[in-house]
C-alpha positions in Angstrom: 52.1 -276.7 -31.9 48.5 -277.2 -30.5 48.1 -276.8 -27.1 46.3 -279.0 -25.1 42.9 -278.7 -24.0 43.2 -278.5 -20.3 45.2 -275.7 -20.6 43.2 -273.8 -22.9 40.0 -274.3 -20.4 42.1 -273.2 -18.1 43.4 -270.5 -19.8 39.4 -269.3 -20.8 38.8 -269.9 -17.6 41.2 -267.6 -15.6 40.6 -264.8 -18.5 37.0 -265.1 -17.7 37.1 -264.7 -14.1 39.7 -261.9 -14.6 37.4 -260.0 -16.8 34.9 -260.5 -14.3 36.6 -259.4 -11.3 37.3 -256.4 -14.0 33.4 -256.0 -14.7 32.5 -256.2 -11.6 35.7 -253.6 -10.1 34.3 -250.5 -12.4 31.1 -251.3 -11.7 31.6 -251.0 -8.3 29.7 -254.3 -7.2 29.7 -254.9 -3.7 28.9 -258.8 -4.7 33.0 -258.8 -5.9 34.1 -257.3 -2.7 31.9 -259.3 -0.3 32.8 -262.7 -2.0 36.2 -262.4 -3.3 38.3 -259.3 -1.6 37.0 -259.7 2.0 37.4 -263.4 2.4 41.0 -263.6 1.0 41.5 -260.7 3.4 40.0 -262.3 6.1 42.8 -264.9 6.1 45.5 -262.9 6.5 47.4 -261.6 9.6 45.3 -258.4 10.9 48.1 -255.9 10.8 49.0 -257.1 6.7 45.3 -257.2 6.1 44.8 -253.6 7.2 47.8 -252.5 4.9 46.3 -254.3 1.7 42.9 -252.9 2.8 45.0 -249.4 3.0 46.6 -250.0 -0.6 43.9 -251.3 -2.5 42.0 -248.0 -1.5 45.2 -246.2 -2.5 44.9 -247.9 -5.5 41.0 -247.3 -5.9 40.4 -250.5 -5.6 37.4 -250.3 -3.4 33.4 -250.8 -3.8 32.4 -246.9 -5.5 29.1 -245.0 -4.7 28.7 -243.1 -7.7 24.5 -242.1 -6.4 23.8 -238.9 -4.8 23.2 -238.7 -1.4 19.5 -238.0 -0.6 18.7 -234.5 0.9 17.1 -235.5 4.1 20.9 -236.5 5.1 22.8 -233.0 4.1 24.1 -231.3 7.1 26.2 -228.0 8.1 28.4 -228.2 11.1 30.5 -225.2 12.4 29.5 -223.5 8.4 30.5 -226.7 6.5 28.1 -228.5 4.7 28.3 -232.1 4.7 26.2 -234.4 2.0 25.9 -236.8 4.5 26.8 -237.5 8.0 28.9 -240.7 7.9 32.4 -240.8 8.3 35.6 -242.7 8.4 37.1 -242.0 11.7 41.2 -241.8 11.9 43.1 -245.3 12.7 42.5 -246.8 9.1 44.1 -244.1 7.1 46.4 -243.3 9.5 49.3 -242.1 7.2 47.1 -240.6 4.6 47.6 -243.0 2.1 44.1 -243.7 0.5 41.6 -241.0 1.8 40.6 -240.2 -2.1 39.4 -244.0 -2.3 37.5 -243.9 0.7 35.2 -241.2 -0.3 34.9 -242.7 -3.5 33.0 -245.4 -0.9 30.5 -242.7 0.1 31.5 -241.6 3.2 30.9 -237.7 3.9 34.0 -237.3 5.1 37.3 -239.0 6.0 39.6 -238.7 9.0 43.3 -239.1 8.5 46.2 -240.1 10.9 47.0 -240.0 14.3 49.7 -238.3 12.8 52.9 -237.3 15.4 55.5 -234.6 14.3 58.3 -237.0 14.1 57.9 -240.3 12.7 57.6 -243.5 15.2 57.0 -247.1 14.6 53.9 -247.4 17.7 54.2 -250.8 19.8 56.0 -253.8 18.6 53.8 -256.6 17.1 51.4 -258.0 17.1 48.7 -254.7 18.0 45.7 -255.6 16.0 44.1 -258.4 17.1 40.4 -259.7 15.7 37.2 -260.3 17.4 35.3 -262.1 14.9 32.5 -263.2 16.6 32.1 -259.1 17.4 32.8 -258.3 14.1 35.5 -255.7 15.3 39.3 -255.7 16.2 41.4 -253.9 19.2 43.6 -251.8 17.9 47.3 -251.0 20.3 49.3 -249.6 17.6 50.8 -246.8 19.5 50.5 -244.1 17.2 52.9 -245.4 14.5 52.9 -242.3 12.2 55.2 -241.4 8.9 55.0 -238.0 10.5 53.9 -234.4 9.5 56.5 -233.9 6.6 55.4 -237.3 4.3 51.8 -236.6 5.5 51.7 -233.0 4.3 53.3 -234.3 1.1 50.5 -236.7 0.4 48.0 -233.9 1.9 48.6 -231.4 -1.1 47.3 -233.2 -3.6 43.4 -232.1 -1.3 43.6 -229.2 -3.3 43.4 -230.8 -6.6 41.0 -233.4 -5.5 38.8 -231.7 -3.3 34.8 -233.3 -4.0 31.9 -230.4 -3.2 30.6 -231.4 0.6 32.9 -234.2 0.8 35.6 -233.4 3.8 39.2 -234.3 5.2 39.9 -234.4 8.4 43.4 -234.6 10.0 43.7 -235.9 13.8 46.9 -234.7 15.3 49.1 -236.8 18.3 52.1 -236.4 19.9 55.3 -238.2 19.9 55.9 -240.9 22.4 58.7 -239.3 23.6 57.6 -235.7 23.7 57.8 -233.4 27.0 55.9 -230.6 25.5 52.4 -232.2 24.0 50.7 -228.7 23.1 53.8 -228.1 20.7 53.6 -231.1 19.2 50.0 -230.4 18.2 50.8 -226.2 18.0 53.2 -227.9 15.1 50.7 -230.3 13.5 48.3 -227.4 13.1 51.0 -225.0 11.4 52.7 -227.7 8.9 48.9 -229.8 8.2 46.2 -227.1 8.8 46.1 -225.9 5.8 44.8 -229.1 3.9 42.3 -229.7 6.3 38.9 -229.1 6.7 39.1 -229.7 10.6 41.8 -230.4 12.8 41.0 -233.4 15.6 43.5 -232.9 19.0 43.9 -236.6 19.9 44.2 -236.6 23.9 42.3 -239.7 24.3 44.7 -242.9 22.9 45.3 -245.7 25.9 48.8 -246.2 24.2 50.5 -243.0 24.8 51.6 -242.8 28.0 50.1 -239.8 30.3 48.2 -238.5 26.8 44.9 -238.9 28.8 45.9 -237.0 31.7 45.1 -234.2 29.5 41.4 -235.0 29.1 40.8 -233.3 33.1 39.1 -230.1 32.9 41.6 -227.5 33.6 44.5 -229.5 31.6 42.0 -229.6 28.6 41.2 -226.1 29.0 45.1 -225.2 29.0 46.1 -226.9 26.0 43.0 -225.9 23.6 44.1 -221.9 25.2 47.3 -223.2 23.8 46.8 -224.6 20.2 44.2 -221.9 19.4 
C-alpha cells in the first residue's frame, strides 16, 4: 500500500533535520547548540533545565573544542600546568555527573560538587531562579549533594580519562546538620582526594547556616591547621 505524500515529506523531512542535528552534533557546531538546544532549554523550569543541561553533558552531548589551545594561555599554578586558564567553577556539576563532557567544551579545568559527606536534598523548591535580562541565575540550592560515596564512585573513572593539562577539581561542604565542619571536610579529603587534582574547602555558601562564620581570620586559620 502506497503511502501518502504528506507523510512521506514529512517523513524526509524529520529524517533530514535529524541527520542534521546529527551532522552538526559530531561536528561540534555551536550554530546547533545556540539555535536548537538552548532555546528548547530556555523554556523549561530552571532547576529541570540545569539537569538536562547536566545529562546531555553526561551524555557528551555538548558543543566539542577539538583545537589546541594557543601557548600564550598555558599556565602552571602550585606545579600544575594548565593549557588554559578557564574553568568551570563547582555548582553545575555538582554531583560529578558530566565533568568528562565539559572539558570536551575546552575548559582547562572543571570543578565538581559541593559535595557533603552524607547525602542531603538542599532547600525545597523552587532555588534556581533566572535573571534573563542579566543573563545569569541565583542559585539557593543548599548544597544538595549525592554524597562522597556515589561521588567517589563516579570520580574513579579520572584515572582512565585523565586529558594532559586538563584538571579536576573537587569542592568539599559540610552537612547541614553537622556539628563538627573540619571533619566533614577532614573526610571529603580522605574518601575524594585522591581523584583530584585540587581540593576547594567551601566556607563561603549563604545557604548553610553559620558556614561563613568560618571565613574570620582565626577560625579560617583553625580549620585549614585542621584539614591539612
Amino acid at each position: 500500500r502506497a503511502m501518502p505524500s504528506s507523510r512521506i515529506v514529512i517523513a524526509v523531512g524529520t529524517a533530514g533535520l535529524l541527520g542534521l542535528s546529527g551532522f552538526c552534533y559530531l561536528k561540534g557546531s555551536p550554530i546547533f547548540f545556540d539555535r536548537v538546544v538552548m532555546p528548547a532549554v530556555s523554556r523549561m523550569d530552571p532547576e529541570r533545565a540545569h539537569r538536562a543541561a547536566v545529562w546531555l553533558a553526561s551524555m557528551g552531548i555538548v558543543p566539542r573544542d577539538n583545537s589546541e589551545d594557543p601557548t600564550g594561555l598555558q599556565m602552571t599554578v602550585w606545579g600544575q600546568h594548565f593549557s588554559n586558564p578557564i574553568g568551570l567553577a563547582a555548582g553545575f556539576d555538582k554531583h560529578a555527573e558530566a565533568y568528562p563532557g565539559m572539558l570536551n567544551m575546552g575548559f582547562g579545568f572543571v570543578e565538581v560538587g559541593s559535595v557533603t559527606p552524607k547525602p542531603q536534598t538542599g532547600n525545597p523548591r523552587p532555588r534556581v531562579f533566572r535573571l534573563s535580562e542579566d543573563k545569569a541565575v541565583i542559585n539557593r540550592y543548599g548544597f544538595n549533594s549525592h554524597g562522597h560515596e556515589v561521588v567517589r564512585e563516579r570520580l574513579a573513572l579520572w584515572g582512565k580519562l585523565k586529558v594532559n593539562d586538563k584538571h579536576l577539581g573537587v569542592n568539599l561542604g559540610k552537612n547541614k546538620d553537622s556539628s563538627d565542619a573540619a571533619a566533614d571536610y577532614i573526610e571529603g579529603i580522605r574518601t575524594l582526594g585522591e581523584h583530584a587534582d585540587y581540593i576547594v574547602i567551601n566556607v563561603s555558601s549563604p545557604n548553610t547556616p553559620g558556614l561563613r562564620d568560618m571565613q574570620g581570620k582565626q577560625q579560617l586559620a583553625e580549620l585549614l591547621d585542621k584539614v591539612t
